[in-house]
C-alpha positions in Angstrom: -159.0 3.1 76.0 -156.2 1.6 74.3 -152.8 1.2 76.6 -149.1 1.0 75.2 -145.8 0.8 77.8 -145.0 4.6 79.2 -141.1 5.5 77.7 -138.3 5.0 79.6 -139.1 1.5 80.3 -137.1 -2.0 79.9 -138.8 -5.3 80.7 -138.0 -8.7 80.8 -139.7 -11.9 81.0 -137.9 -14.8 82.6 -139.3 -18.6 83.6 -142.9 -17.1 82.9 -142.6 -14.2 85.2 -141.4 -10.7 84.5 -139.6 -7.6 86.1 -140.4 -4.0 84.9 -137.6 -1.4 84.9 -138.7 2.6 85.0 -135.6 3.5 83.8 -135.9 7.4 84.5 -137.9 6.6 88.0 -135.8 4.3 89.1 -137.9 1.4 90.3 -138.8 -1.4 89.3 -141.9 -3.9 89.3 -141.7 -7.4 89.4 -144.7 -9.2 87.7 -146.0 -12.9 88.2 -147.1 -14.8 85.1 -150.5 -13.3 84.3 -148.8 -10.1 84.6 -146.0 -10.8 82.4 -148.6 -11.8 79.7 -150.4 -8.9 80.3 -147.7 -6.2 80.3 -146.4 -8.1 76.9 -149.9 -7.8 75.1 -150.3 -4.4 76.0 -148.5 -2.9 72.7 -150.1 -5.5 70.5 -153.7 -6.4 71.9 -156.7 -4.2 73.1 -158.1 -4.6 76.6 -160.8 -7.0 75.5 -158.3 -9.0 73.8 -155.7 -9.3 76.7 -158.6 -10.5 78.4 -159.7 -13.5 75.9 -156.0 -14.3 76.0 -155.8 -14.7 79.6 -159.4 -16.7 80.3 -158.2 -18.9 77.5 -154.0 -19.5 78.9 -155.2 -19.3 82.6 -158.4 -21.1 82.2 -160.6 -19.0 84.0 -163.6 -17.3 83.0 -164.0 -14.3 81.3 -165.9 -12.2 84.3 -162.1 -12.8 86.6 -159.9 -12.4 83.6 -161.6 -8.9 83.0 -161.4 -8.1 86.7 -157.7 -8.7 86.7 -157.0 -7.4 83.8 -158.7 -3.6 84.6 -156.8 -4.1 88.1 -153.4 -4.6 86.5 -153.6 -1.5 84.0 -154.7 0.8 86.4 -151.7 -0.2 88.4 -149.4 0.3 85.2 -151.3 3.8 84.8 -151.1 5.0 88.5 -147.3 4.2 88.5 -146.9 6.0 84.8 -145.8 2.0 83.4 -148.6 2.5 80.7 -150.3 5.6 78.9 -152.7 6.2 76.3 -151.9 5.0 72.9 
């Protein structure tokens, strides 16, 4: 299922990490460096590419980068930071 950033939403990266603003929530989500690549594929990459990206920056192997990578969106999902495209 492809993933694109819910509306309402500002984000910034900074130094390799990140902070995500829900705007009409209120709150706000502060993301380490695999996050913050992550949450800046998401418009632009499917779920199978955000991981390739990630095993290949981070150096780790496809198996944890896929692992991560589910974890992460359905975080974004459950706290309405990502829906379907």
């Amino acid at each position: 299922m492809a993933l694109r950033h819910a509306r309402g939403l500002a984000w910034q990266t900074v130094a390799d990490e990140g902070v995500v603003l829900d705007l009409e929530r209120g709150r706000s989500l502060g993301l380490n460096a695999t996050a913050a690549l992550v949450f800046s594929l998401l418009e632009t990459h499917d779920e199978q590419e955000i991981v390739r990206e990630l095993a290949q920056r981070f150096d780790v192997d496809a198996e944890q980068a896929r692992g991560d990578v589910q974890a992460f969106l359905t975080l974004l999902r459950e706290r309405g930071l990502a829906v379907e495209a």
